[in-house]
C-alpha positions in Angstrom: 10.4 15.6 -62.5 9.7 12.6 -60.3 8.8 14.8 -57.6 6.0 16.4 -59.5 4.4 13.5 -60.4 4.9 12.2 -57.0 3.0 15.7 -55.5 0.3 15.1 -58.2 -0.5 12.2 -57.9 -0.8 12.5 -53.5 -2.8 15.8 -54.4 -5.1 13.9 -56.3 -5.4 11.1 -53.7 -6.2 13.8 -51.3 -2.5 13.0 -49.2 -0.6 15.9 -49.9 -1.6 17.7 -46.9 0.2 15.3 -44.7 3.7 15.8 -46.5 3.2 19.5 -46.0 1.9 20.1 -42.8 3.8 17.0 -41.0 1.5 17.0 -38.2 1.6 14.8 -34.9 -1.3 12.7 -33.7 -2.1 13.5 -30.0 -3.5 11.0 -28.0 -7.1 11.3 -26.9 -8.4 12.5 -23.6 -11.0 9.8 -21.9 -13.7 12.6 -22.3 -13.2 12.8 -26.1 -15.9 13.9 -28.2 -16.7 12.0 -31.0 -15.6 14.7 -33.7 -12.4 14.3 -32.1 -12.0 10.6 -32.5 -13.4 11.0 -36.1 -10.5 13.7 -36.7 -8.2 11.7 -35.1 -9.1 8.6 -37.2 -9.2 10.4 -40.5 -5.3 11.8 -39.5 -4.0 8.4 -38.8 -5.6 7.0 -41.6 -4.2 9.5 -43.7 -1.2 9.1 -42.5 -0.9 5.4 -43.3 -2.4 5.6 -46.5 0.9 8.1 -47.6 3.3 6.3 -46.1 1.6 3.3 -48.0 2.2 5.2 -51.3 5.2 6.1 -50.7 6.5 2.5 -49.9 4.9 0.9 -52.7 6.5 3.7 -55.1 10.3 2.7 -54.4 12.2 -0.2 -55.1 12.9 -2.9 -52.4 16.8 -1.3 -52.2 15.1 2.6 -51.1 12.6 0.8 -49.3 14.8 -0.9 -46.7 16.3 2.3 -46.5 13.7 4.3 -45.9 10.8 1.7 -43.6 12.7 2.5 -40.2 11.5 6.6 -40.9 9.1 7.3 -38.8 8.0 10.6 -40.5 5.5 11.0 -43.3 7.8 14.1 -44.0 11.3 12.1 -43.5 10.2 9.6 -46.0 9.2 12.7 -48.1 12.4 14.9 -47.7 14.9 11.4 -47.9 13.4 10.7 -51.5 13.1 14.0 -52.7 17.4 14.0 -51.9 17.5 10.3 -53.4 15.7 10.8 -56.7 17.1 14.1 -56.8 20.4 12.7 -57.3 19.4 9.9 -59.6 17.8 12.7 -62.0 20.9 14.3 -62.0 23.0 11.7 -62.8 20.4 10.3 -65.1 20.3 13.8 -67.5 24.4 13.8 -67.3 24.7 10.2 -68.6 22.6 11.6 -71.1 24.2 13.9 -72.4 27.1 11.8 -73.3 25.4 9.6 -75.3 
């Protein structure tokens, strides 16, 4: 469940691509044009701006856990496992009281 409203809420922030495509940012050649160094500024700040989101989401425990990944799609794919298992344990404590 967490990981829809995650998706939802990076879809609606217009972030989503960057989880699913998990691009690299190449460098820029020295005869650039400038649609390429707008491009390339939009990816980076894209990037940022999930990685942002994502940081600000989890508590300071996950977060030292997870601020050495250098992936947009690590971070992803490492809280997708981490919440997974706390919704799992979560609905089995549950179901005991």
């Amino acid at each position: 469940m967490l990981e829809v409203c995650m998706e939802t809420y990076l879809e609606a922030l217009d972030l989503w691509e960057v989880v699913e495509e998990d691009y690299e940012i190449q460098p820029l050649l020295a005869n650039s044009t400038m649609a390429q160094l707008k491009s390339q500024k939009e990816k980076k700040t894209k990037k940022s701006k999930e990685t942002t989101c994502l940081f600000a989401t989890v508590s300071p425990t996950i977060f030292t856990r997870i601020m050495s990944l250098k992936s947009v799609k690590t971070i992803w794919d490492y809280l997708k496992l981490e919440y997974e298992d706390f919704e799992v344990l979560w609905n089995e404590s549950a179901e005991f009281n």
